[in-house]
Gaussian input, Z-matrix of N, CA and C with variables (Angstrom, degrees):
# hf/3-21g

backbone

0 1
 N
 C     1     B1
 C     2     B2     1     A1
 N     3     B3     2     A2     1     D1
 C     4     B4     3     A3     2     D2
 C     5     B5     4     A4     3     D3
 N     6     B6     5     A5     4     D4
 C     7     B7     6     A6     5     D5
 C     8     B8     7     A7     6     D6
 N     9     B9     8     A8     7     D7
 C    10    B10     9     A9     8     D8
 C    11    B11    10    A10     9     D9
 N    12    B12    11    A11    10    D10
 C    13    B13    12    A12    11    D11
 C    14    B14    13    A13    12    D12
 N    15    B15    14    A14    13    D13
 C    16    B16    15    A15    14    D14
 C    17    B17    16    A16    15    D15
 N    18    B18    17    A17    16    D16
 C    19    B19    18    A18    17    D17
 C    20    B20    19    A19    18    D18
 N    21    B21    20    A20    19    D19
 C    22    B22    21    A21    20    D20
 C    23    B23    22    A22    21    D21
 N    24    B24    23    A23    22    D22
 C    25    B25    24    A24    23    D23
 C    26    B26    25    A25    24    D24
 N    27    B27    26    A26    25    D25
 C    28    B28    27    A27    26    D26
 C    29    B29    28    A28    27    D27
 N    30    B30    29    A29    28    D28
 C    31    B31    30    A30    29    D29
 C    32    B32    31    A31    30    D30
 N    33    B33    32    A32    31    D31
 C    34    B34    33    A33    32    D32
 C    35    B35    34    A34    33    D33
 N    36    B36    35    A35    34    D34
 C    37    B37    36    A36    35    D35
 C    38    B38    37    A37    36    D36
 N    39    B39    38    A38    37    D37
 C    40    B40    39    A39    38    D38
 C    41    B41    40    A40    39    D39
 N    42    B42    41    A41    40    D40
 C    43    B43    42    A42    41    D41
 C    44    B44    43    A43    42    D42
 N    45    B45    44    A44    43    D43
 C    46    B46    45    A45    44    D44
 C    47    B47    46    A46    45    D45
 N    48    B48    47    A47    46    D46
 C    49    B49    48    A48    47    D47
 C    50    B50    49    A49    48    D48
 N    51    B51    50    A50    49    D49
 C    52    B52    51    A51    50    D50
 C    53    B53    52    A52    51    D51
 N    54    B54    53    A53    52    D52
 C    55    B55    54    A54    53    D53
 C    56    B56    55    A55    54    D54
 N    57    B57    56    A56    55    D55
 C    58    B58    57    A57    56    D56
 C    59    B59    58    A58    57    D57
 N    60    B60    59    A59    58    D58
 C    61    B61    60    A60    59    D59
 C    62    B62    61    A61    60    D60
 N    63    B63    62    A62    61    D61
 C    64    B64    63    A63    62    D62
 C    65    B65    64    A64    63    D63
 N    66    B66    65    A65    64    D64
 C    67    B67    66    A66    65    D65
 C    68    B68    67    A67    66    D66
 N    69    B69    68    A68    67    D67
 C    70    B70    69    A69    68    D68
 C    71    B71    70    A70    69    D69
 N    72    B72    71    A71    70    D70
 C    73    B73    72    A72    71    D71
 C    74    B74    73    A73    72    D72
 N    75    B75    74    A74    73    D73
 C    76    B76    75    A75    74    D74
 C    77    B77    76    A76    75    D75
 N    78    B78    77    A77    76    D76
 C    79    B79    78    A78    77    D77
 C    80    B80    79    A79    78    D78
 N    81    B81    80    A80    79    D79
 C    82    B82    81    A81    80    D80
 C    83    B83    82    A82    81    D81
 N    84    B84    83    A83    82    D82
 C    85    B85    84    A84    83    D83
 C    86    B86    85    A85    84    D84
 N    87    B87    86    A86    85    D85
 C    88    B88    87    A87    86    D86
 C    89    B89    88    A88    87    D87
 N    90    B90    89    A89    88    D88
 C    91    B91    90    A90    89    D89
 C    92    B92    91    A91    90    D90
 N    93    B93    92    A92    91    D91
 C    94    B94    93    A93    92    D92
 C    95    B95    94    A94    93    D93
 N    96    B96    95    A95    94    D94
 C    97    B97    96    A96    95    D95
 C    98    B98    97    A97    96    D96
 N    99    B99    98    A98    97    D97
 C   100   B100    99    A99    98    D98
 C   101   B101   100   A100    99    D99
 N   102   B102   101   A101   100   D100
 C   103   B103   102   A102   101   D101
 C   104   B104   103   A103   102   D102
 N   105   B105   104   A104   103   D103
 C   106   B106   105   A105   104   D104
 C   107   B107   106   A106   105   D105
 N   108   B108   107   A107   106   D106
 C   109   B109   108   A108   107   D107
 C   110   B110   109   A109   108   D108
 N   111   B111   110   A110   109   D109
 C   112   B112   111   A111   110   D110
 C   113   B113   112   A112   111   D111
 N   114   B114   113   A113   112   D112
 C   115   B115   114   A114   113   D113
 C   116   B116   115   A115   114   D114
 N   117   B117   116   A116   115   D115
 C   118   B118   117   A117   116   D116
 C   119   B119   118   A118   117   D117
 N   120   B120   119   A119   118   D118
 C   121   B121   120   A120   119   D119
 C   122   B122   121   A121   120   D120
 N   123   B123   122   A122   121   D121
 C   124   B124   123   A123   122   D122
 C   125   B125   124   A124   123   D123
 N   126   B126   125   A125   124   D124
 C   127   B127   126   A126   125   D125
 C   128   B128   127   A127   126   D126
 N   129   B129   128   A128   127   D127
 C   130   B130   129   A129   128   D128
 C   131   B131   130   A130   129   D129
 N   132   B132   131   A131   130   D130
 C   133   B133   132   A132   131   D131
 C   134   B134   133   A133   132   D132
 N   135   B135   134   A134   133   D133
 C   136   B136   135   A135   134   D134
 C   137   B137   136   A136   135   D135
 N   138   B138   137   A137   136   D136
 C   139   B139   138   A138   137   D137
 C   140   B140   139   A139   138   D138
 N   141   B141   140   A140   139   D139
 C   142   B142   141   A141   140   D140
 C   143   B143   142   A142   141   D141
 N   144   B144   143   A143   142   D142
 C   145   B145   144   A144   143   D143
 C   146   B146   145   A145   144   D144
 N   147   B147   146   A146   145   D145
 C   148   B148   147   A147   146   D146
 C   149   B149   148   A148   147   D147
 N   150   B150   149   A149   148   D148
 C   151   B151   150   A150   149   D149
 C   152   B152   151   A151   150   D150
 N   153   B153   152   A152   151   D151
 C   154   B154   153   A153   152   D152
 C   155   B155   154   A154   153   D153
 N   156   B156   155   A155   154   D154
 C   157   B157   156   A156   155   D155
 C   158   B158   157   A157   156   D156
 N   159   B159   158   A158   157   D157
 C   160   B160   159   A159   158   D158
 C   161   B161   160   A160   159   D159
 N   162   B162   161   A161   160   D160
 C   163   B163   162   A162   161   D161
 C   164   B164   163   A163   162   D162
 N   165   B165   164   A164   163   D163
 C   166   B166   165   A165   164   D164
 C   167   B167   166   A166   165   D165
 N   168   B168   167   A167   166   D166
 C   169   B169   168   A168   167   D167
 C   170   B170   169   A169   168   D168
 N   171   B171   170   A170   169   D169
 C   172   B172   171   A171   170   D170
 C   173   B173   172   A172   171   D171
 N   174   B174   173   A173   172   D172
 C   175   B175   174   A174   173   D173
 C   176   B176   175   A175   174   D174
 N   177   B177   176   A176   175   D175
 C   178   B178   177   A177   176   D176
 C   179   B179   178   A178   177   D177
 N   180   B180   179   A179   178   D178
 C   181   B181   180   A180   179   D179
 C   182   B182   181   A181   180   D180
 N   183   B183   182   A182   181   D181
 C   184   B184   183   A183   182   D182
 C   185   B185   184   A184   183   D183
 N   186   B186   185   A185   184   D184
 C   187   B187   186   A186   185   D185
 C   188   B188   187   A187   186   D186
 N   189   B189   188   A188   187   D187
 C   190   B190   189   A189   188   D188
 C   191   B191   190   A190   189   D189
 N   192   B192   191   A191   190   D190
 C   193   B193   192   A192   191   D191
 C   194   B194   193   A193   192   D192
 N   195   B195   194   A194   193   D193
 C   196   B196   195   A195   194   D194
 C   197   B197   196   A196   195   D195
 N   198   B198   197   A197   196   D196
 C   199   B199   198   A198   197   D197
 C   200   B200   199   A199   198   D198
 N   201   B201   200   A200   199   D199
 C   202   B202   201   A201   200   D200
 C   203   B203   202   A202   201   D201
 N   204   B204   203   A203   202   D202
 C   205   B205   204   A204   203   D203
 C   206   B206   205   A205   204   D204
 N   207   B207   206   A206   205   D205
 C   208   B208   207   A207   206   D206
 C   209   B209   208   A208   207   D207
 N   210   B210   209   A209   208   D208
 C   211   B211   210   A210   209   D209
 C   212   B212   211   A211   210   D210
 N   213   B213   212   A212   211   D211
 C   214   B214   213   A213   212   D212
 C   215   B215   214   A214   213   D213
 N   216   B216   215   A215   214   D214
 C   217   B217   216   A216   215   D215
 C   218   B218   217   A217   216   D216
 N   219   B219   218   A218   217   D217
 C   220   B220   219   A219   218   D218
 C   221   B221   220   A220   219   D219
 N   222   B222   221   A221   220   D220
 C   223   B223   222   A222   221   D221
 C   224   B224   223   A223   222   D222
 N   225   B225   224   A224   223   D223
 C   226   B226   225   A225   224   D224
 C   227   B227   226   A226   225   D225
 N   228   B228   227   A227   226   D226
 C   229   B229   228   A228   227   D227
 C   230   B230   229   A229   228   D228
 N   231   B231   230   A230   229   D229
 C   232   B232   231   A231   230   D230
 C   233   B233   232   A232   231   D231
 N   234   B234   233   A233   232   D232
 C   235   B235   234   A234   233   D233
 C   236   B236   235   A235   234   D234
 N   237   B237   236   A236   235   D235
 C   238   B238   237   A237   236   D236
 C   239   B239   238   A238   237   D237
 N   240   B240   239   A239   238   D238
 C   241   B241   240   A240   239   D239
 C   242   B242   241   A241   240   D240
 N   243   B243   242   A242   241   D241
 C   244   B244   243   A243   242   D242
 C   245   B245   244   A244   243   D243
 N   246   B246   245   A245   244   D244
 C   247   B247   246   A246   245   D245
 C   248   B248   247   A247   246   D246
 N   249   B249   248   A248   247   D247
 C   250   B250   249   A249   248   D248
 C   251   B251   250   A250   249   D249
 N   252   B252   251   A251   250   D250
 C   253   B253   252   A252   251   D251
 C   254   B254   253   A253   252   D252
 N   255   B255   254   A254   253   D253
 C   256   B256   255   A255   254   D254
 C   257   B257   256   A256   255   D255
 N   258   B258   257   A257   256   D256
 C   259   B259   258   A258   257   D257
 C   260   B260   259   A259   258   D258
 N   261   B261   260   A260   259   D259
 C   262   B262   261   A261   260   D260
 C   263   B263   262   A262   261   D261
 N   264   B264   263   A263   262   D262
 C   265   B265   264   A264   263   D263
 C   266   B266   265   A265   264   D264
 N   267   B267   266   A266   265   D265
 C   268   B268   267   A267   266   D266
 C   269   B269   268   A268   267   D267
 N   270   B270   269   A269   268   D268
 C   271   B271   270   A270   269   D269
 C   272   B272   271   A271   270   D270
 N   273   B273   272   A272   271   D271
 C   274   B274   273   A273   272   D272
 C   275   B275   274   A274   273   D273
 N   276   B276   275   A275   274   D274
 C   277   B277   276   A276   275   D275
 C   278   B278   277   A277   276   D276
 N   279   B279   278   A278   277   D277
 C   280   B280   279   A279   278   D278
 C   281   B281   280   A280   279   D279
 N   282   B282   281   A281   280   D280
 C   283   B283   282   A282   281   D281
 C   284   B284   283   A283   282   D282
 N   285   B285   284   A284   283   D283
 C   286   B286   285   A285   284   D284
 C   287   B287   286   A286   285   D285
 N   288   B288   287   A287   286   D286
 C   289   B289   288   A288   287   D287
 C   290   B290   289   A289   288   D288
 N   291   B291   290   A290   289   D289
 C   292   B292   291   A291   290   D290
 C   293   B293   292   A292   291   D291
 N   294   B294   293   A293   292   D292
 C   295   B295   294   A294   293   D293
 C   296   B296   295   A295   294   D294
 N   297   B297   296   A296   295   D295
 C   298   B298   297   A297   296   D296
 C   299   B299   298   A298   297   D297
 N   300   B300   299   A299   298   D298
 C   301   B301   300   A300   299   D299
 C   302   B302   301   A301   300   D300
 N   303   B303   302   A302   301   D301
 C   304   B304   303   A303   302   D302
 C   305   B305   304   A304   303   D303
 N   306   B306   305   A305   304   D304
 C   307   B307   306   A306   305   D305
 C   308   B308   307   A307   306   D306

   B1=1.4488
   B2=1.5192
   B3=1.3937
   B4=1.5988
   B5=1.3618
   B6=1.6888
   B7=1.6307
   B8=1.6112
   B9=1.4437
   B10=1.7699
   B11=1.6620
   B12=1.3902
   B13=1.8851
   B14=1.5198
   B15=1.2124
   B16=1.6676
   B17=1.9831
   B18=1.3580
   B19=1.9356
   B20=1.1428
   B21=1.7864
   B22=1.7954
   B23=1.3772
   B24=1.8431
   B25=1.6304
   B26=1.3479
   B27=1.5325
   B28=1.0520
   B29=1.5074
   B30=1.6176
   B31=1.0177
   B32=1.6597
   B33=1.3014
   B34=1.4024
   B35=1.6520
   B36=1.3552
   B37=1.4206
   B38=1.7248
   B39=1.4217
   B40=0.9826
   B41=1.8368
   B42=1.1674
   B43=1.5299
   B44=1.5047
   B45=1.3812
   B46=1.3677
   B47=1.2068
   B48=1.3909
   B49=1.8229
   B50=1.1423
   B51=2.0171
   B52=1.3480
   B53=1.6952
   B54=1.3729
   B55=1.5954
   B56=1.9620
   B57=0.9587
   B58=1.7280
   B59=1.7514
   B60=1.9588
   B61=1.1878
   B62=1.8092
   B63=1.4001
   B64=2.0558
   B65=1.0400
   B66=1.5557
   B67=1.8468
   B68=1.0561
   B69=1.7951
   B70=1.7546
   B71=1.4056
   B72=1.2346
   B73=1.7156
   B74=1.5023
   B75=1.1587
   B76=1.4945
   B77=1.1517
   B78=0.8454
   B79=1.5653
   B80=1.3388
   B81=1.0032
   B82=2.0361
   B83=1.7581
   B84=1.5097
   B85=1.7893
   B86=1.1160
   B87=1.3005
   B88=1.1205
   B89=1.5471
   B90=1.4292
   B91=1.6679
   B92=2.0426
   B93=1.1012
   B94=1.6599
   B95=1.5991
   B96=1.5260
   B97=1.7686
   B98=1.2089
   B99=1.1561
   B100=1.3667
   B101=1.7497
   B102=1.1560
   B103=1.5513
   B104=1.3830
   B105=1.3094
   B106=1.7098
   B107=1.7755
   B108=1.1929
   B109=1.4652
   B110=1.8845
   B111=1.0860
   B112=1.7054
   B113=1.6641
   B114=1.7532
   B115=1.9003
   B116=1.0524
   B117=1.4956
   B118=1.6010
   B119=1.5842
   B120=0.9468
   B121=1.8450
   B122=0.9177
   B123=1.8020
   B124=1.6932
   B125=1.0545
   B126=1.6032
   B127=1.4617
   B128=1.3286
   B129=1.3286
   B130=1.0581
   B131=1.6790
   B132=1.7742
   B133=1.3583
   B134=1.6017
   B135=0.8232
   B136=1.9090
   B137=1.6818
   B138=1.3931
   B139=1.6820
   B140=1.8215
   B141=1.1677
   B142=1.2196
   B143=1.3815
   B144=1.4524
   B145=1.4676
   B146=1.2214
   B147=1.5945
   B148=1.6260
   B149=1.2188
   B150=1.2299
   B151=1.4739
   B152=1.9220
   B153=1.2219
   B154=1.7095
   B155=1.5583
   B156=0.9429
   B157=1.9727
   B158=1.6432
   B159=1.1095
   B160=1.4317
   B161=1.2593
   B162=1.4643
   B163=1.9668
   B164=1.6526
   B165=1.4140
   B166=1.4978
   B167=1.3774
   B168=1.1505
   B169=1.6474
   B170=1.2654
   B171=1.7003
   B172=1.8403
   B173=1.5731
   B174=1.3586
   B175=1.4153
   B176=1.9081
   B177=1.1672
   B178=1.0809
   B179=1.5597
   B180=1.1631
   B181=0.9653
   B182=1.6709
   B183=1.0775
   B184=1.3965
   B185=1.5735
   B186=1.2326
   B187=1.6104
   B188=1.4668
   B189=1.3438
   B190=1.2540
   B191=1.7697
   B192=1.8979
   B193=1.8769
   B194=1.5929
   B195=1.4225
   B196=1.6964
   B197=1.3930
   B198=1.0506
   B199=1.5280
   B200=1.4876
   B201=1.6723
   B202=1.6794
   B203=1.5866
   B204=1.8571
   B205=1.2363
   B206=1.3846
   B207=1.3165
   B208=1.6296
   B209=1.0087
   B210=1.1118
   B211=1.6631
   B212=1.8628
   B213=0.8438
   B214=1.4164
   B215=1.2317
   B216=1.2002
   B217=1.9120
   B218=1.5945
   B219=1.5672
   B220=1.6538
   B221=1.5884
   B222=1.3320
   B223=1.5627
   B224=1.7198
   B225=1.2467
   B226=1.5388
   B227=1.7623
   B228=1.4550
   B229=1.9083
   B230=2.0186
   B231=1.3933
   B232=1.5588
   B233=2.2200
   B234=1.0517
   B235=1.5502
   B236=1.2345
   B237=1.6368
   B238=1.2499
   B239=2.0251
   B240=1.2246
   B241=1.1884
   B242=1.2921
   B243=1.3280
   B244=1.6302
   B245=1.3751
   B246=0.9973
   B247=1.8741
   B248=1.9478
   B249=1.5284
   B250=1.2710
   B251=1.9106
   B252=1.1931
   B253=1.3734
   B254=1.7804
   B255=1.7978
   B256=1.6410
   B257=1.7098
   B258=1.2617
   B259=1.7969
   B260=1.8444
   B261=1.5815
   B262=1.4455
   B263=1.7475
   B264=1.2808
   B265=2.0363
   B266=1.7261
   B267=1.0873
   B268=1.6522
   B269=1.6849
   B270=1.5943
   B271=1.4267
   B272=1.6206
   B273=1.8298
   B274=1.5321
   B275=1.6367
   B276=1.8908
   B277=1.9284
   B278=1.3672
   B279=1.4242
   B280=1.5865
   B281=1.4647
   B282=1.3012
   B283=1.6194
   B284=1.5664
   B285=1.0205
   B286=1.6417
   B287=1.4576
   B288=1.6838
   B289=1.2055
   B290=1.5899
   B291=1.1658
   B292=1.4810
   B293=1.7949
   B294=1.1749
   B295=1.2955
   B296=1.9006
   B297=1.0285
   B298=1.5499
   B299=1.5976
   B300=1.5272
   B301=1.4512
   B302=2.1667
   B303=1.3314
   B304=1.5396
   B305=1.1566
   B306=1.6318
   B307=1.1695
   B308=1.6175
   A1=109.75
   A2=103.57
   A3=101.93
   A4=98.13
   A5=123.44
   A6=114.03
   A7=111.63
   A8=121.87
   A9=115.57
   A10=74.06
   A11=95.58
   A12=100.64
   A13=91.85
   A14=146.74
   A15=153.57
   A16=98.12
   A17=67.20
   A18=104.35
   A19=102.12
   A20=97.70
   A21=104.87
   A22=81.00
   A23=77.11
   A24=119.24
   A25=110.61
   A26=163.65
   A27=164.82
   A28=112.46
   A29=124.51
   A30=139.80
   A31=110.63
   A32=126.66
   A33=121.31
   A34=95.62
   A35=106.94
   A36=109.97
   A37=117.68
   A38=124.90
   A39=137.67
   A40=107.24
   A41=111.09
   A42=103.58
   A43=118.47
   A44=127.72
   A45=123.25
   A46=143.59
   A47=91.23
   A48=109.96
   A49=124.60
   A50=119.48
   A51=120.30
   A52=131.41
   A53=85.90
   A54=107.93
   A55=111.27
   A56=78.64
   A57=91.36
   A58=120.37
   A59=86.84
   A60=126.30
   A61=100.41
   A62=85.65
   A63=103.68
   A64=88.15
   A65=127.68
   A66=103.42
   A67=94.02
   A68=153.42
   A69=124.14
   A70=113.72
   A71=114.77
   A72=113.32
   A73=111.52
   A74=134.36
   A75=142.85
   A76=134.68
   A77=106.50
   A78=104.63
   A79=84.52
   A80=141.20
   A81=128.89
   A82=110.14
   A83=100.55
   A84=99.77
   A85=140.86
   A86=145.83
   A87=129.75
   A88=112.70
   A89=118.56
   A90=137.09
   A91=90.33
   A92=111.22
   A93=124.54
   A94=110.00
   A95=99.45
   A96=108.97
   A97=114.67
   A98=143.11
   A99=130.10
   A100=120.82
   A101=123.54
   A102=90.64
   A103=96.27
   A104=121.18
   A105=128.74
   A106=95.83
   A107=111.26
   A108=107.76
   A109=101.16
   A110=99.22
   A111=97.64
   A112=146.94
   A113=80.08
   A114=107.17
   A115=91.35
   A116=130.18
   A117=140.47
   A118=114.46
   A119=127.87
   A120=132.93
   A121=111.81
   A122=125.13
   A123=125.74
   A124=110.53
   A125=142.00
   A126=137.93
   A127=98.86
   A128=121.70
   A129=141.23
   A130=118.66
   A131=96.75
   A132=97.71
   A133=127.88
   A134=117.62
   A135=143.45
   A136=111.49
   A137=111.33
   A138=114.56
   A139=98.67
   A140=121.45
   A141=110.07
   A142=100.37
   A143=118.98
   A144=116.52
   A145=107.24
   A146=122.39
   A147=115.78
   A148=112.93
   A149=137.07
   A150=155.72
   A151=87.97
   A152=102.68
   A153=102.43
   A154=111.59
   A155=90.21
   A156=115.38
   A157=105.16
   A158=135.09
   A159=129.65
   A160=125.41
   A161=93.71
   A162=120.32
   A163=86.33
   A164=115.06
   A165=87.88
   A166=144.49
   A167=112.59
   A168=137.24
   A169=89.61
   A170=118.80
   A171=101.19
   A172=90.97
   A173=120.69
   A174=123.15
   A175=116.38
   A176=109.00
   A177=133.41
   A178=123.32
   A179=136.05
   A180=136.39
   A181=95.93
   A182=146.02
   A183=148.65
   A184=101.67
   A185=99.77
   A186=102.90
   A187=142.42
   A188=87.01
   A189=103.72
   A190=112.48
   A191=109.33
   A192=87.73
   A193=82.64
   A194=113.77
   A195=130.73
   A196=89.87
   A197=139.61
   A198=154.81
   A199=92.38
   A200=97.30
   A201=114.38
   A202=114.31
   A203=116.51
   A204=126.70
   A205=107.72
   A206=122.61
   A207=112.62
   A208=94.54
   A209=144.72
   A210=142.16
   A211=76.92
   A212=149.53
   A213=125.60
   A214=112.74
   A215=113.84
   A216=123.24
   A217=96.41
   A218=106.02
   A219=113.45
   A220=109.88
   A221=100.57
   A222=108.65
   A223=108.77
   A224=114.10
   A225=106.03
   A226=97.37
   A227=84.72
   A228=96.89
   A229=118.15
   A230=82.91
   A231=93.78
   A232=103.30
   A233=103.41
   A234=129.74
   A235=87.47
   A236=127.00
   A237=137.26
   A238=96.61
   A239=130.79
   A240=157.54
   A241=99.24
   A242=124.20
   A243=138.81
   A244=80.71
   A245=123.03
   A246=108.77
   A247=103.58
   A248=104.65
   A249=120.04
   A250=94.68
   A251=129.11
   A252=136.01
   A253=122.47
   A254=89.60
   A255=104.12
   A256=102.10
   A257=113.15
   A258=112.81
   A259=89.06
   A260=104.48
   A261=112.50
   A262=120.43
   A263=85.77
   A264=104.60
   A265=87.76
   A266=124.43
   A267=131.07
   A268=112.64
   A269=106.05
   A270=111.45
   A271=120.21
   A272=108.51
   A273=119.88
   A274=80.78
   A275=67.99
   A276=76.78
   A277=122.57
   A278=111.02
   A279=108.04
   A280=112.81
   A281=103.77
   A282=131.92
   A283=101.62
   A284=78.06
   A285=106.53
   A286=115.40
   A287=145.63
   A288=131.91
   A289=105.72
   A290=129.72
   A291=124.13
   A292=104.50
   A293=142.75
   A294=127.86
   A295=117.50
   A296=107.66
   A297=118.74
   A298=79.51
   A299=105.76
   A300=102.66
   A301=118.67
   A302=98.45
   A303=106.61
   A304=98.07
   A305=121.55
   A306=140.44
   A307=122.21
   D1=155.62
   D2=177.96
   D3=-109.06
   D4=143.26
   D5=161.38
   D6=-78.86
   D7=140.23
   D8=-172.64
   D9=-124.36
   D10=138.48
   D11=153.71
   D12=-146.63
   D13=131.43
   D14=130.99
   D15=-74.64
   D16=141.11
   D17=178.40
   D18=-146.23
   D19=153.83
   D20=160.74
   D21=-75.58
   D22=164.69
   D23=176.95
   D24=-38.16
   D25=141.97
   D26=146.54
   D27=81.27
   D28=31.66
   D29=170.15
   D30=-91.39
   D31=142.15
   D32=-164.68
   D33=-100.69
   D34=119.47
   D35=177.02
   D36=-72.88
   D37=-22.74
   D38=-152.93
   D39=-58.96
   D40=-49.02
   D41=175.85
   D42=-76.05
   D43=-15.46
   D44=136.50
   D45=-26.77
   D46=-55.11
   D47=178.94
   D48=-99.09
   D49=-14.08
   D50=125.79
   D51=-10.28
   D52=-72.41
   D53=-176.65
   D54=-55.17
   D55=-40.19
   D56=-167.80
   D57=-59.20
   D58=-42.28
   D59=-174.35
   D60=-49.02
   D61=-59.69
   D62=-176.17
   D63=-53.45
   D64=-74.25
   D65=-140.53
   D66=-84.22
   D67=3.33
   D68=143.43
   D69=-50.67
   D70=-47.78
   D71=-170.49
   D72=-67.48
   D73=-25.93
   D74=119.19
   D75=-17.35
   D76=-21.07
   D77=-176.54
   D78=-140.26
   D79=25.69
   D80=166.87
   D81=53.31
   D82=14.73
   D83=164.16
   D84=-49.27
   D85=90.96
   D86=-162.96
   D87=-79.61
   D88=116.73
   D89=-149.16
   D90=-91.70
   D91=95.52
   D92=169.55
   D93=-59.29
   D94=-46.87
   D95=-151.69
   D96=-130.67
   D97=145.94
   D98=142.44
   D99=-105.14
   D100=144.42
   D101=177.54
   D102=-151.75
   D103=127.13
   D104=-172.28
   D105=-91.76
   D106=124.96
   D107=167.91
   D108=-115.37
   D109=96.18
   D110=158.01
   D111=-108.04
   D112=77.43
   D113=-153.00
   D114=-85.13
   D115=-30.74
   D116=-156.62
   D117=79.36
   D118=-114.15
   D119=174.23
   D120=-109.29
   D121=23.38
   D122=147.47
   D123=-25.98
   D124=153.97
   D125=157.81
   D126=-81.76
   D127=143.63
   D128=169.75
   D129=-15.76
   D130=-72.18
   D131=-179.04
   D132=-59.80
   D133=-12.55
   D134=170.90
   D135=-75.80
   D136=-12.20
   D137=-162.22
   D138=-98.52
   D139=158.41
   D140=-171.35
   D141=-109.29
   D142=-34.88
   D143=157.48
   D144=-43.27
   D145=-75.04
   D146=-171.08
   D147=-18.15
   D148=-62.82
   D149=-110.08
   D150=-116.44
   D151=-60.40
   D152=154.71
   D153=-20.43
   D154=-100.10
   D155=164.50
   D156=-23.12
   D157=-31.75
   D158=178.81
   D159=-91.77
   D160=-24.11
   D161=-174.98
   D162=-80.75
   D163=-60.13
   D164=176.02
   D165=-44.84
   D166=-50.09
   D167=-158.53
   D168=-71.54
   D169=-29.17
   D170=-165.13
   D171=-87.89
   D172=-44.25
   D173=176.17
   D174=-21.16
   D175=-52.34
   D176=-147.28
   D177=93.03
   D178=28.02
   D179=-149.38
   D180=-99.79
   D181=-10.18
   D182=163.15
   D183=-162.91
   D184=165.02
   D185=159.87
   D186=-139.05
   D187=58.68
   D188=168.27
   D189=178.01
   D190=166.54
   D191=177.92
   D192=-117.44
   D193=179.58
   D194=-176.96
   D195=-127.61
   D196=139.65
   D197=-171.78
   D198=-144.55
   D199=144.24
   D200=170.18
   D201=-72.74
   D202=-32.57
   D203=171.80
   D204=-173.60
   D205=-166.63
   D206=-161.92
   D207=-88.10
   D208=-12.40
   D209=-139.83
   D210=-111.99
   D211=-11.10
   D212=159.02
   D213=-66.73
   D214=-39.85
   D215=-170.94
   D216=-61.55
   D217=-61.37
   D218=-173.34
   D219=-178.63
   D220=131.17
   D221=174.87
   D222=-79.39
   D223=8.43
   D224=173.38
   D225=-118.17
   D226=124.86
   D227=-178.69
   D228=-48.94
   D229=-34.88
   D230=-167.81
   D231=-64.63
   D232=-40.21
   D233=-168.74
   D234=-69.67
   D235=-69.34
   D236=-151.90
   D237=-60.11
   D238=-46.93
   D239=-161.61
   D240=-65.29
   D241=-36.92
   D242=-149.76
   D243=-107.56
   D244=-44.64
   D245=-155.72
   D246=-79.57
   D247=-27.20
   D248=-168.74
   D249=-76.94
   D250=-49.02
   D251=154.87
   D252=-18.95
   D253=-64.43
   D254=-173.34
   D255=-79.69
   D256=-3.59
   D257=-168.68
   D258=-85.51
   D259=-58.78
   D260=-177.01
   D261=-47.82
   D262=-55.15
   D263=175.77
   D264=-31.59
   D265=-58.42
   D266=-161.48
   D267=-79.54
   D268=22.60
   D269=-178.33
   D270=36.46
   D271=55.81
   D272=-153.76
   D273=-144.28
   D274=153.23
   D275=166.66
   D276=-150.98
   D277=143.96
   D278=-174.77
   D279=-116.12
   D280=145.28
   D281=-174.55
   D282=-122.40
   D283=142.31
   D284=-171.88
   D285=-110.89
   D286=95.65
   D287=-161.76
   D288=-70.17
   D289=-44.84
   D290=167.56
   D291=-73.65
   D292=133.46
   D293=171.98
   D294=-84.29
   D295=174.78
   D296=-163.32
   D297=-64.18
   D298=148.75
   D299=159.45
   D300=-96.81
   D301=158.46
   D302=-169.77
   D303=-38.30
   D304=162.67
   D305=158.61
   D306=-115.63

């Protein structure tokens, strides 16, 4: 698994990836990556971490990312939808430690 957390700029990722940390060791994940993206509400495809994070997953380099909630991936549904698409295309999977809320 890779850890993903996005922050604004000068936001401390560390209790994020705390969190993240637990529920891999929880689940017997073996944690490949960590990767702080602090683009702010860049869309995904624009982020250079993101794109990090994508170069892996197609690599084979893990398989799967752990996100704190969707709103790290993207606060726009349409973006968020697309990235969850291009994660799958790569026979990968993402977990969400807070889950999506109902619709």
């Amino acid at each position: 698994m890779i850890l993903y957390v996005k922050t604004l700029p000068g936001e401390d990722p560390e209790p994020h990836f705390k969190r993240l940390r637990d529920k891999a060791a929880g689940r017997e994940w073996v944690v490949r990556r960590t990767i702080h993206d602090d683009s702010g509400e860049v869309v995904p495809t624009k982020s250079a971490a993101w794109n990090q994070l994508m170069k892996d997953l197609a690599g084979g380099f893990a398989r799967g990312v752990l996100v704190p909630t969707y709103r790290h991936i993207s606060v726009d549904e349409a973006y968020y939808e697309d990235a969850l698409h291009r994660i799958h295309e790569h026979r990968c999977m993402t977990s969400l430690l807070v889950p999506e809320p109902a619709t």
